[in-house]
C-alpha positions as CSV (number, residue, x, y, z in Angstrom):
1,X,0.0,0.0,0.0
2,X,2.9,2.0,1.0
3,X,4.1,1.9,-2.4
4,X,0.8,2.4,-4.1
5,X,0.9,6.1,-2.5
6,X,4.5,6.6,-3.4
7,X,3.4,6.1,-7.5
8,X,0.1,8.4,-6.9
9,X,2.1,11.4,-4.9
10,X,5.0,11.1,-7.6
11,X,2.0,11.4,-10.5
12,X,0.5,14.3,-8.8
13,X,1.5,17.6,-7.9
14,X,-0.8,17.8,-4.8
15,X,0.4,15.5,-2.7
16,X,-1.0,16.1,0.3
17,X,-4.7,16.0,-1.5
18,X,-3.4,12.6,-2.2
19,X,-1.7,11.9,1.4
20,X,-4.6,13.3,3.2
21,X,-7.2,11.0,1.0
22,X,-4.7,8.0,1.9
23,X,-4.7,8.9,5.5
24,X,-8.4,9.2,6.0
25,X,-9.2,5.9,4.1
26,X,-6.6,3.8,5.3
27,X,-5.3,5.2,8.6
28,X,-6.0,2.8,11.4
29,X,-3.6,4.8,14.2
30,X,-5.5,6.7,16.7
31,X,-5.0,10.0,15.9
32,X,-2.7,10.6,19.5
33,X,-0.1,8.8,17.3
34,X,0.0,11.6,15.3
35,X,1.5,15.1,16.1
36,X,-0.4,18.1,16.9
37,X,1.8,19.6,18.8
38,X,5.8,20.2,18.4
39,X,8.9,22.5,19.8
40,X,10.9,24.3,17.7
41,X,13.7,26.1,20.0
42,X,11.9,27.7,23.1
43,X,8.4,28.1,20.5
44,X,5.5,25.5,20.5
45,X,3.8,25.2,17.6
46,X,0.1,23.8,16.8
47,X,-0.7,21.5,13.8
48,X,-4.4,21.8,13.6
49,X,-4.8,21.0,9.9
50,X,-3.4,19.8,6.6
51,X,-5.3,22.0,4.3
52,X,-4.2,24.6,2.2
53,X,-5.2,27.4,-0.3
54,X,-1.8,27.4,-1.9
55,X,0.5,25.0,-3.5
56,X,3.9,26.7,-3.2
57,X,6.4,25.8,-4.9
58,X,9.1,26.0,-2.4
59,X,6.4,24.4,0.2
60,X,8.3,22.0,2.9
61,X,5.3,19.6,2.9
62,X,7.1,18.7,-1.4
63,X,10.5,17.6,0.9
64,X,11.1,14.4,3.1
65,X,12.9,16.4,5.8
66,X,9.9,18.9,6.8
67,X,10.7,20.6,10.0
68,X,12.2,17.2,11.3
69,X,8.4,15.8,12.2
70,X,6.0,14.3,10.5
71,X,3.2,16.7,10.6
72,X,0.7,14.4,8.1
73,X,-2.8,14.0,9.7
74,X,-5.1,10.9,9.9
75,X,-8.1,12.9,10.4
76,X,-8.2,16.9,11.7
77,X,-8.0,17.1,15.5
78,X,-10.9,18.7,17.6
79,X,-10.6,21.0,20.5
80,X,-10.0,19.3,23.3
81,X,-7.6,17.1,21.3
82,X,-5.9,20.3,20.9
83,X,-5.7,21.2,24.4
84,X,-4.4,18.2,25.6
85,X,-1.5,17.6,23.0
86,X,-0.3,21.5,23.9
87,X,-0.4,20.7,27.4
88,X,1.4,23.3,29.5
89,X,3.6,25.8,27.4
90,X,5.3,27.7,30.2
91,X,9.2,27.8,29.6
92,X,7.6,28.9,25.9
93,X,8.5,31.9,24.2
94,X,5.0,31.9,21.9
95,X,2.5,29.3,20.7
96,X,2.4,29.2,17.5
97,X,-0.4,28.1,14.6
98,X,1.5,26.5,11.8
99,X,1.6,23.0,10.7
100,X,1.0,21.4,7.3
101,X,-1.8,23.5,6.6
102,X,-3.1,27.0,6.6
103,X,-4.2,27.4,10.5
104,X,-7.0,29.6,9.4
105,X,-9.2,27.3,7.2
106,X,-10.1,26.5,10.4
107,X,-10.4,29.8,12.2
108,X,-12.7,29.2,14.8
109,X,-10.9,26.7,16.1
110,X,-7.9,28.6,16.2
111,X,-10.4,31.7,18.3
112,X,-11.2,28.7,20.2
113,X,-7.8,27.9,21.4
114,X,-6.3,30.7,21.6
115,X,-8.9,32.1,24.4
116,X,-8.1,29.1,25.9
117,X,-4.2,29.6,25.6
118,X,-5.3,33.5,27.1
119,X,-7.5,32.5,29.7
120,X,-5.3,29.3,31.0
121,X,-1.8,30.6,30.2
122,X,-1.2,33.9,29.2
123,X,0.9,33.1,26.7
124,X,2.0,34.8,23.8
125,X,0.0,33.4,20.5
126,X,1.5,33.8,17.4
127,X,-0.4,32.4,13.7
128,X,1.0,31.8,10.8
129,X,-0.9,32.2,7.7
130,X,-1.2,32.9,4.1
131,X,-3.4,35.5,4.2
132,X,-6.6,34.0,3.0
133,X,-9.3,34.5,5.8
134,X,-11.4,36.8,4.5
135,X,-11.6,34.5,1.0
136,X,-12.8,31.9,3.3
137,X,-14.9,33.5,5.8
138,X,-15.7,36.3,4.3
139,X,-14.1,40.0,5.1
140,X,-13.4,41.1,8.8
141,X,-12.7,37.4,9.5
142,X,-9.1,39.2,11.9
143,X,-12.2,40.9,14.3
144,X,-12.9,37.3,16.1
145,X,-9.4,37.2,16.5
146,X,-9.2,40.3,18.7
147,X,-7.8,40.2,21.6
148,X,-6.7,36.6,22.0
149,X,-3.6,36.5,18.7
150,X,-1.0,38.8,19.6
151,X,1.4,38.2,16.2
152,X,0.5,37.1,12.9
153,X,3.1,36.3,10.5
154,X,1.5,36.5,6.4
155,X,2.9,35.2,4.0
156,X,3.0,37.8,0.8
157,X,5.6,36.1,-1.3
158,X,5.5,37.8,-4.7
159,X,5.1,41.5,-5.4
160,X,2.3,41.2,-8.0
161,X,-0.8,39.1,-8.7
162,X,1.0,37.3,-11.5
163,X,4.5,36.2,-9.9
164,X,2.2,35.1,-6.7
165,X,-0.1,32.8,-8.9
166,X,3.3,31.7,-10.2
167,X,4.7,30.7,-7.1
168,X,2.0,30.2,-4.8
169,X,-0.2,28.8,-7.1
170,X,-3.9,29.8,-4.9
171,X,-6.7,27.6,-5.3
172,X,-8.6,31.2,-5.0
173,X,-6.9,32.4,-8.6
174,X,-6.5,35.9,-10.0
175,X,-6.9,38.7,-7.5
176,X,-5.4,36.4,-4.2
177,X,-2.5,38.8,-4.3
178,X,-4.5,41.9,-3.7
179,X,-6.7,40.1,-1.2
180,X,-3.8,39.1,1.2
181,X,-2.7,42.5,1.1
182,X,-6.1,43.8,2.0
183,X,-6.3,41.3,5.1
184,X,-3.0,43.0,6.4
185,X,-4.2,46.2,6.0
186,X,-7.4,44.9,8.4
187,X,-5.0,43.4,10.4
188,X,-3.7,47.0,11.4
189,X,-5.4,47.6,14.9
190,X,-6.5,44.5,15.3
191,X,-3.2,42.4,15.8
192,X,-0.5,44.2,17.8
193,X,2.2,42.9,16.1
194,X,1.6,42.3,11.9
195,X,4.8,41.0,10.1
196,X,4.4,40.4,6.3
197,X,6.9,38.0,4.8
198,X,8.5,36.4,1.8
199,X,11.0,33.3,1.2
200,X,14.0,34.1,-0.5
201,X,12.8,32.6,-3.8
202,X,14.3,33.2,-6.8
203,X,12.5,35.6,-8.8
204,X,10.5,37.2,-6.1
205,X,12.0,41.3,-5.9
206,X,12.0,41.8,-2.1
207,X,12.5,45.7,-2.6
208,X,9.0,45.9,-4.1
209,X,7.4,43.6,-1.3
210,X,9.3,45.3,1.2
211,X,7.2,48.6,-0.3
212,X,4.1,47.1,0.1
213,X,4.7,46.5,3.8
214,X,5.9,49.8,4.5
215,X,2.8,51.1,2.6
216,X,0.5,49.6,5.0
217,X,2.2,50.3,7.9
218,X,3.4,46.7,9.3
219,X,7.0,44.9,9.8
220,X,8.9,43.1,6.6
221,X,11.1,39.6,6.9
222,X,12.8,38.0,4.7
223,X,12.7,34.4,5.4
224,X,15.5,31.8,4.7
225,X,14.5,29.1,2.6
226,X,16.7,26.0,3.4
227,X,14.5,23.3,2.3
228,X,13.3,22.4,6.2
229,X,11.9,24.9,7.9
230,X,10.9,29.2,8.3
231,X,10.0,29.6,11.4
């Protein structure tokens, strides 16, 4: 069977369509052997999903290595599943919504936690995301995040519409460029601390992207791509 997956992933370009398909038909391990939860330094980081509005092409879910776990899903967790594969994050730095998915398909879950995280912890909550939400949920999807994310970390990636659908390849299409930059715009005021990013890809002009977070008003990164990990 093993096998049988290894010819399908290698005859399509999403894999994890075809990963998650094997996983939910096959899988026989209770989900607990699975990770939802996993350290990175002094950071904890949540894996509440495998979906994904993008198919990037310098995505680490294409490589064997990852981020040194295997973050593949039988089945998506629920909330108290959640809770208790966190378990106690003192000692962390942040918590952290980013596994082999975008975090915010699933963005009431991620409200759910997070004014758990608040309410139980105090701890600092950080989510990862591609900038999708309001495609998904429609616009002002950051207001029922208010108050319980304190950094979000979006992932703008090209400077224009074109080299974005290029790279990123959105299951949204033309005009997901201009949308992630409107949710980081609605971000402003909402989230205290807004970082837009891009992978150092080649092709991609980080002077114009670095414009267009100056332009809004939030902080720029560059981050490393090295085949494993951007925290």
């Amino acid at each position: 069977m093993t096998e049988i997956l290894n010819i399908l992933v290698r005859r399509h370009k999403d894999c994890d369509i075809i990963k998650w398909a094997f996983n939910t038909a096959f899988g026989e391990r209770n989900l607990k052997d699975f990770i939802l939860a996993y350290n990175i330094e002094d950071r904890r980081y949540l894996n509440v999903t495998n979906r994904c509005t993008n198919n990037c092409a310098f995505c680490i879910r294409k490589t064997d290595v990852g981020v040194g776990y295997n973050l593949w899903l039988a089945r998506e967790p629920g909330l108290q599943e959640i809770k208790e594969a966190l378990g106690d994050p003192a000692g962390c730095s942040e918590v952290v919504f980013c596994g082999y998915g975008e975090p915010l398909v699933r963005l009431d879950l991620v409200k759910d936690i997070s004014s758990y995280i608040k309410d139980s912890f105090g701890s600092v909550v950080r989510v990862n995301t591609n900038g999708h939400a309001d495609l998904l949920h429609g616009r002002g999807s950051v207001e029922r995040l208010r108050g319980l994310v304190d950094r979000i970390n979006i992932s703008l990636n090209a400077e224009n519409d074109h080299k974005y659908r290029e790279i990123c390849r959105p299951s949204f299409g033309p005009g997901t460029h201009d949308a992630v930059i409107q949710f980081a715009a609605s971000c402003v005021g909402v989230i205290p601390d807004i970082t837009l990013s891009v992978v150092d890809w080649p092709g991609i002009d980080i002077v114009k992207c670095r414009e267009i977070a100056e332009n809004i008003g939030v902080a720029f990164r560059v981050r490393k791509h090295d085949g494993i990990r951007q925290a």
